[in-house]
Each structure stands twice: as C-alpha cells, then as structure tokens.
C-alpha positions in Angstrom: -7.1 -18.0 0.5 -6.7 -17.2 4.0 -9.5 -15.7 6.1 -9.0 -12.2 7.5 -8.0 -14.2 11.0 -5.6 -16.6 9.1 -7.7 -19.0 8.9 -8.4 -20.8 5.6 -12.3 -20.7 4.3 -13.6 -23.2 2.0 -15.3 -21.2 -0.5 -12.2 -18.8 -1.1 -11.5 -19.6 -4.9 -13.5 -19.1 -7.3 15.3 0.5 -8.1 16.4 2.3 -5.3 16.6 3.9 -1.4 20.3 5.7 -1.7 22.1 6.6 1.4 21.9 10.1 -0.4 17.6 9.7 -0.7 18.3 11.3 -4.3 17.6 9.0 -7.1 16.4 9.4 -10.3 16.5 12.9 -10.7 13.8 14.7 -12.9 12.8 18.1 -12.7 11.6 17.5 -9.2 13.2 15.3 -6.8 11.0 13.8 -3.8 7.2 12.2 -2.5 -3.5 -0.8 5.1 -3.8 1.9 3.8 -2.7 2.2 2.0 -1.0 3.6 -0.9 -0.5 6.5 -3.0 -3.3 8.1 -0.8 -1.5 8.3 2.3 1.1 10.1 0.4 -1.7 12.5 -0.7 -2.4 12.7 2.6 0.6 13.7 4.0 1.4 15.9 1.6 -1.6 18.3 1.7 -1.5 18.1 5.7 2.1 19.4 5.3 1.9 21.8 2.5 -0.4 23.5 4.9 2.5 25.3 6.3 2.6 23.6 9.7 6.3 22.9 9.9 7.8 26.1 11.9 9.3 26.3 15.4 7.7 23.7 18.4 5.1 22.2 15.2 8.0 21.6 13.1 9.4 19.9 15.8 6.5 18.0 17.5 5.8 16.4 14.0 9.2 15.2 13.4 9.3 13.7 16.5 6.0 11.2 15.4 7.8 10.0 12.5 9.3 6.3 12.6 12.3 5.4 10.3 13.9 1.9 9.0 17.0 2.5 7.5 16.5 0.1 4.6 19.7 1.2 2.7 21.6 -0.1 5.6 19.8 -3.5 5.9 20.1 -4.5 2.5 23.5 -3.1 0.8 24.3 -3.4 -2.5 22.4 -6.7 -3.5 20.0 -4.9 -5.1 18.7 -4.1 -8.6 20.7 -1.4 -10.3 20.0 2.2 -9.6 18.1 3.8 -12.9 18.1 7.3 -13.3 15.2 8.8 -15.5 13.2 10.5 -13.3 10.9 7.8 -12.0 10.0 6.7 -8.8 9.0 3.7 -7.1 7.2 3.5 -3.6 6.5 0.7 -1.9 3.6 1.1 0.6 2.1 -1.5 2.9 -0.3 -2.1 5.8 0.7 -4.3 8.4 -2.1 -6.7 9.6 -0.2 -6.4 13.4 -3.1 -7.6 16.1 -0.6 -6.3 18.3 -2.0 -3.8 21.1 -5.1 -2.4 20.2 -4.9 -4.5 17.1 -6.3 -7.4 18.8 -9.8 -7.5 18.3 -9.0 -7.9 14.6 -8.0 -11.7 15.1 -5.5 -13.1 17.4 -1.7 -12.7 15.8 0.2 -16.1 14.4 3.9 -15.2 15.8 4.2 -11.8 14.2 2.9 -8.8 11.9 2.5 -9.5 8.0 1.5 -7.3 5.0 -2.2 -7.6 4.8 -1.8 -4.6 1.4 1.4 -4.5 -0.8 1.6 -1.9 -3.7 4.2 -0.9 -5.6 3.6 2.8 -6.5 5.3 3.6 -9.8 5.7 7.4 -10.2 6.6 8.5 -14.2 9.2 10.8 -15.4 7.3 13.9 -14.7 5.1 13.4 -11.8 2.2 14.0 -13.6 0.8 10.4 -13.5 1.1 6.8 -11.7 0.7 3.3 -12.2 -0.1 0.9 -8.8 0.9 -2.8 -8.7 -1.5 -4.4 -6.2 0.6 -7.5 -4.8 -2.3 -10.2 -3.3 -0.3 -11.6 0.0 -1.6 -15.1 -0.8 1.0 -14.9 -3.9 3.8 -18.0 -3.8 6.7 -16.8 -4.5 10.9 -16.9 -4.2 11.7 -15.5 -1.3 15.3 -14.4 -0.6 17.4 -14.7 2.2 17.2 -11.7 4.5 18.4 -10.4 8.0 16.7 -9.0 11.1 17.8 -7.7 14.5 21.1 -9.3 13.2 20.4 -12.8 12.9 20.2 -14.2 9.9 16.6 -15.3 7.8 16.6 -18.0 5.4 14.9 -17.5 2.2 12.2 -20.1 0.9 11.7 -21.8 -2.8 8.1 -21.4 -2.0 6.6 -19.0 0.3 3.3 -16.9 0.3 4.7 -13.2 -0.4 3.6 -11.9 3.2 5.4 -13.6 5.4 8.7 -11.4 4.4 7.5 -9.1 6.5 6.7 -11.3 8.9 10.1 -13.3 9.4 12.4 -10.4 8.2 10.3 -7.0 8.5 10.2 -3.8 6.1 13.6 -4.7 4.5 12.9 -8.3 3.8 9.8 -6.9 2.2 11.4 -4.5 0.1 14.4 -7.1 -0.9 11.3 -9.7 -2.0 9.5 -7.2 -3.9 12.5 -6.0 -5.7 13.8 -9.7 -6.8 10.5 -10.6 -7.9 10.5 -6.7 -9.7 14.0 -6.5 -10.7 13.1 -2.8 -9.8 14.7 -0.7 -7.3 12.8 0.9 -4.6 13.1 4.5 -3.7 11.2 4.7 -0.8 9.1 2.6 2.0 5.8 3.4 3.5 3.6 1.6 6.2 0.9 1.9 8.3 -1.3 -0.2 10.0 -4.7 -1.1 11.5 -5.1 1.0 14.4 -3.0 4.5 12.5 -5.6 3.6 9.3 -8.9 4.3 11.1 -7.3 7.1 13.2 -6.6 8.9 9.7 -10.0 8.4 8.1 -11.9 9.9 11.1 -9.4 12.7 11.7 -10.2 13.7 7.8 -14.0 13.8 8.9 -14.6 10.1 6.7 -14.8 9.3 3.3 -17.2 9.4 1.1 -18.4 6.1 -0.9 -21.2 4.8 -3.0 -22.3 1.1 -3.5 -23.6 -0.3 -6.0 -24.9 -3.5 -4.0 -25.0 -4.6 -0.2 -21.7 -5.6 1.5 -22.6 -7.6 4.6 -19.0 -9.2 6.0 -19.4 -10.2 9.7 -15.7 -11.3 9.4 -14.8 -7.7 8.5 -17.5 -5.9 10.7 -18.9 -3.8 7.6 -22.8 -3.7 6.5 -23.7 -1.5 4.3 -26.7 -0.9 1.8 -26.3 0.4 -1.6 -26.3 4.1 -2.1 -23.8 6.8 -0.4 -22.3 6.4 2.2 -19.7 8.4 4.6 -17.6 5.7 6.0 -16.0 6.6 9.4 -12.3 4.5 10.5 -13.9 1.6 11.6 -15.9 0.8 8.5 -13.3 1.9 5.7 -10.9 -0.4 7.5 -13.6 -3.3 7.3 -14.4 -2.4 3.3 -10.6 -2.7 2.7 -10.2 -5.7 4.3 -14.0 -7.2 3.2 -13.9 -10.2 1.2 -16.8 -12.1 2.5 -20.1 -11.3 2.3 -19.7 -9.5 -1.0 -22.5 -10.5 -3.7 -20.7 -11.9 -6.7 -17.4 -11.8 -5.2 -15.3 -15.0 -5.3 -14.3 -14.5 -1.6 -10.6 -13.9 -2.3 -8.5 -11.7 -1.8 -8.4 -11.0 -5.2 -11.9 -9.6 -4.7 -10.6 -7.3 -1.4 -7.9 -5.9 -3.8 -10.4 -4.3 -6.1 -12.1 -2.8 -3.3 -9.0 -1.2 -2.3 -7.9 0.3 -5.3 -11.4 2.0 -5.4 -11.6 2.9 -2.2 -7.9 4.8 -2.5 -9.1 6.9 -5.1 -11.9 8.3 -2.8 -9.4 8.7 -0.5 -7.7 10.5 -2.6 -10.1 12.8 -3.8 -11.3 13.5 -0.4 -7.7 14.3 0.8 -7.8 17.0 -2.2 -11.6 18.6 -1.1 -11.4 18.4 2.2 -10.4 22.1 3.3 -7.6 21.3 5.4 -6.2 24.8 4.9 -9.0 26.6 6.0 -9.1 25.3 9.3 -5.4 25.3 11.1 -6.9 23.0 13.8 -8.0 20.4 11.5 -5.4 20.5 9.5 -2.9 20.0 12.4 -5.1 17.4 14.1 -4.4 15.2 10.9 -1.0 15.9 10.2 -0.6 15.0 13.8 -2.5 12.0 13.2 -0.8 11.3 9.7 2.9 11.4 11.3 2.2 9.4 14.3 0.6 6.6 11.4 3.2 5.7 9.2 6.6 4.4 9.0 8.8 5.2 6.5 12.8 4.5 5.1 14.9 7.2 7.0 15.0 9.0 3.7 11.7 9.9 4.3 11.8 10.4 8.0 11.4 14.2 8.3 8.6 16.6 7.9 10.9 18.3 5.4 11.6 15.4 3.2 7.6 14.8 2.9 7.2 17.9 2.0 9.8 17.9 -0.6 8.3 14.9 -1.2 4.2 16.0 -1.5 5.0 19.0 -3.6 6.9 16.9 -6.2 3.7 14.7 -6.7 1.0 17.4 -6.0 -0.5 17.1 -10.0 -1.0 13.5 -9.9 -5.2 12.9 -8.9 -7.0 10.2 -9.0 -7.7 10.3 -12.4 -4.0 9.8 -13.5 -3.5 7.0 -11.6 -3.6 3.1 -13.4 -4.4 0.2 -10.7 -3.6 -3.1 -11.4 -3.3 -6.3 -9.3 -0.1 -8.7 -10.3 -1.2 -11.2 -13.1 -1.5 -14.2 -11.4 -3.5 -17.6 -11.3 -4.8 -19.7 -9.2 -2.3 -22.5 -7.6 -2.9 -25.9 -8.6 -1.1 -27.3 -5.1 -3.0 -25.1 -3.5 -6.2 -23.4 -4.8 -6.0 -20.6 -1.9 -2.8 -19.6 -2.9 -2.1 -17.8 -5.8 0.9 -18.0 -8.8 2.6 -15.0 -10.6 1.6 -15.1 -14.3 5.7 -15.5 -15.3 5.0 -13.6 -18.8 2.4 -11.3 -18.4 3.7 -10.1 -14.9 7.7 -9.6 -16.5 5.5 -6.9 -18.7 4.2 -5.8 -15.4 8.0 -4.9 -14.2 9.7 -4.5 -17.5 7.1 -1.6 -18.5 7.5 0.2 -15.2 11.6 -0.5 -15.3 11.4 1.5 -18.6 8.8 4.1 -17.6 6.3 3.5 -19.8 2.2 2.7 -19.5 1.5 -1.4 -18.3 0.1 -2.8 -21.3 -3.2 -4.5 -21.3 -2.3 -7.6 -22.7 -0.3 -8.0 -19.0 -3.8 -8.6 -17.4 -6.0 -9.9 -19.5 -5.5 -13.4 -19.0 -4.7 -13.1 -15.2 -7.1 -13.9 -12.2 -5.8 -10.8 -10.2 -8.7 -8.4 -11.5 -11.6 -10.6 -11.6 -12.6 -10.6 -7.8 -16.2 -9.9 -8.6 -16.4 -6.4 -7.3 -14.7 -3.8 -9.4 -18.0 -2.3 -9.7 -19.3 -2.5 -6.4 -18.1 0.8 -5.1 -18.0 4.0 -6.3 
C-alpha cells in the first residue's frame, strides 16, 4: 500500500442528509480523527453550557458547512426511517498550509481515515466501519465547483475526495453501502493535534515498541500521555510496528484503539469544572471540523451530543471492511463482495454485524490489535 507520503513501500503486504436534517426519527433526533470521538468531543465541550450571547456566537462562527443535500440530489439510497443513524466521518490527509511537513501534496487532499458510524435505534450503542483508502472500488460520477467528475470502474476509494470532495465521498460510500448518510464530519491534520493537546493529551499504553520514523512516533512499551504530535503519528503509524504487516490495514487497528481512549478521555476529563478549559476546546473543536450544513450550528451539535450522550466506548463494535488483498495489485486492497454486503445489509436493517462478515477478511489482521491499550 501506499506510504504515508504516497509513495508505495515494498514490504507493505503481508441513508440520508435531508434538506430538513430530520431523518430517522426515534425518540431522540440529532449527534483524522477521527470518528465517533470527535462527536464525543464536541458534544461534552458543548453540553458545557457555552452557547449564550457573544460565545454562542463566536462558536458558530468557526463552524464550516458543505451542503451535501444540494450536491448530490436525489440519486441516492432511499431514506429509512427507524431511528438509526449513519455518520460518515473523515480526516483529510491535506499537506496544505501547515500540513506540509507531513509529505508534499499529489494535486489535492484525500481521506487518509473513512468510517461509517452506524448509530442504533436507541442511541445507546454503535457499530464503526473502518474503510482502508487503498480499497478499489466503483466510483461514481460526481460534481465539484460545477464541473462535472467522471466516475472510474476501478479507483482506490480515496481519491473521491480528492477529485470530487466531501460529496463525492459521501455518494461513493453510499453506492458501495446502499446506505443513506445522515450526516458528514471532517477534520484534518493540523485541527487533529490542536484537539488532543487542548484536551491536555491522551492517555495510552503499549504493549510493544512503536518506532515509525515515517510517522515521527517512538514510543516504548508501558503508559504513555500522547500530546497532538504523537497521537497524529500513532494513527497514521504503519511502519516500524513489530509484527505489523506494514499496511494500512495494520494503521486501522491502531485507530480504532486509539478512538476509544479518546473517547474515554473526552468523558474523564473535567471539562465542566474548568470554564476556561472547557471553552479553549470547544473553541478548538469548532474551528477543527467540517461538517453537512445540517450540522453546522452550535445548536444542532448539541441537539446532536445529547442524543448520543449513553453511548461509551464500551458500546461501540469496530470493524474494518472485509476485504483482500488485490491480485493486480498487492498494495491495493478488494472488498470481500459477500461478507462486506453483511457489513451493509446488517447496518441497513439495524441490527449487530455478524462475525461471520470478518472472519475470512484481511481488514482485521494488521498485526497490531493488541499493541495498544
């Protein structure tokens, strides 16, 4: 698979946005790096109470919005009302401005992280579908700034974003899905590491060494309080990993592991006890993401955070897409076509991904599940 610069390495084998915002109705109605955390993040900055008068106001004003319900129509998958929700949420690998000294950029941002955060009827629980961006897949014709995009037979799933932006990235995940998405989240490099060190770091344990020059990250085993700069570099470390298979099916586990610290951290960290802290990183949190113009309001996240307050890290099922290895190409990657319609068809229908989905697929044998804690 590609190297973190683009560049390939030898050894790297081994539903829906309404113009209204209200779908699915249940009994509540709203909610790299790089997922379901950065929705926990937002929403405990914001149930802190800071949304009155000039802070109410100064927040709003942070917020960028794509109005994906106007880019795409109504070619999408049909609208289905049973009180779920689905989130896409991405980080854009952008060496843009102070991007850069991540690797120089190829003609344009791409999604370094895809998930597909699948909320059940309820909001008490959640399933994740990690999406690995080396995945070849269909990818439909799309539109940006007006001009036209063709679509490709055979394309590696990030560079939607690339050629068509957010909405190209939401059209390919939902015709690969068949599943409508309610809502679009982003964030990227720079807004990532500004997050983590406005919540004071997160805290980690390894299990082994991680030493990735590519990714700037060196760590021994035992606990750790990982500042910006190094939690970007252990979601984005693929190299250097012991026992790894130097994919980016390998940097998708430590992801998924790392969110759930997140996660809990967001939860313990005290935010309302301290006003200033807790307006420094909804500050920080607002100026970070972009969202669907749905979400584009300090109000609509908050509607949005209190509807998915009960779901922890605990209640949360991470997956990566069941895939396999491409027999073209051995550093791309192929969507299991039977296991991954279980994928979709159990989270079009609400229920728990089955195991049998995964267990024949490459996407959660990266080598270092276990590595973090």
């Amino acid at each position: 698979m590609a190297d973190s610069n683009g560049t390939k390495t030898a050894g790297s084998r081994a539903r829906g946005i309404r113009a209204t915002g209200r779908r699915r109705k249940g009994p509540t109605r709203r909610r790299r790096a790089l997922t379901i955390s950065l929705c926990a993040l937002v929403g405990v900055v914001l149930l802190g109470g800071a949304g009155v008068g000039y802070v109410y106001f100064k927040l709003n004003g942070n917020l960028k919005g794509v109005d994906i319900n106007a880019a795409l129509g109504h070619d999408r998958p049909k609208n289905v009302d049973n009180g779920s929700m689905d989130i896409l949420v991405m980080g854009s690998d952008s060496r843009a401005g102070k991007n850069g000294k991540y690797g120089r950029d190829e003609g344009g941002a791409r999604s370094d992280t895809a998930m597909v955060v699948h909320v059940y009827k309820g909001h008490k629980k959640a399933s994740v579908v990690s999406i690995p961006r080396d995945t070849m897949i269909k990818r439909p014709d799309c539109t940006k700034d007006g001009k036209d995009v063709p679509g490709s037979q055979r394309a590696m799933f990030n560079t939607a974003y690339e050629v068509g932006g957010p909405a190209c990235a939401v059209k390919t995940v939902e015709s690969i899905s068949g599943i409508r998405m309610d809502h679009f989240i982003e964030v990227d490099f720079t807004g990532f590491k500004k997050l983590i060190n406005a919540l004071g770091g997160v805290e980690i344990t390894t299990t082994k060494a991680i030493d990735d020059d590519n990714s700037h990250l060196h760590l021994k085993p035992g606990k750790h309080t990982l500042d910006g700069e190094d939690s970007l570099g252990l979601v984005r470390t693929r190299h250097g990993v012991p026992g790894g298979d130097g994919s980016d099916l390998g940097r998708i586990q430590l992801q998924q592991t790392f969110i759930k610290a997140l996660m809990d951290q967001v939860k313990n960290v005290g935010l309302l006890t301290s006003p200033a802290k807790l307006y420094d990183v909804a500050d920080t949190a607002t100026k970070a993401i972009t969202t669907d113009t749905d979400l584009n309001s300090v109000g609509e996240l908050t509607g949005l955070a209190k509807s998915l307050g009960g779901i922890g890290s605990g209640n949360i099922d991470m997956v990566t897409l069941p895939v396999t290895y491409d027999k073209i190409d051995p550093d791309r990657v192929l969507p299991l076509e039977k296991q991954s319609r279980q994928v979709w068809d159990a989270l079009h229908h609400d229920q728990a991904i089955p195991k049998s989905a995964i267990k024949d697929s490459a996407g959660d044998k990266g080598g270092t599940g276990t590595y973090v804690q």
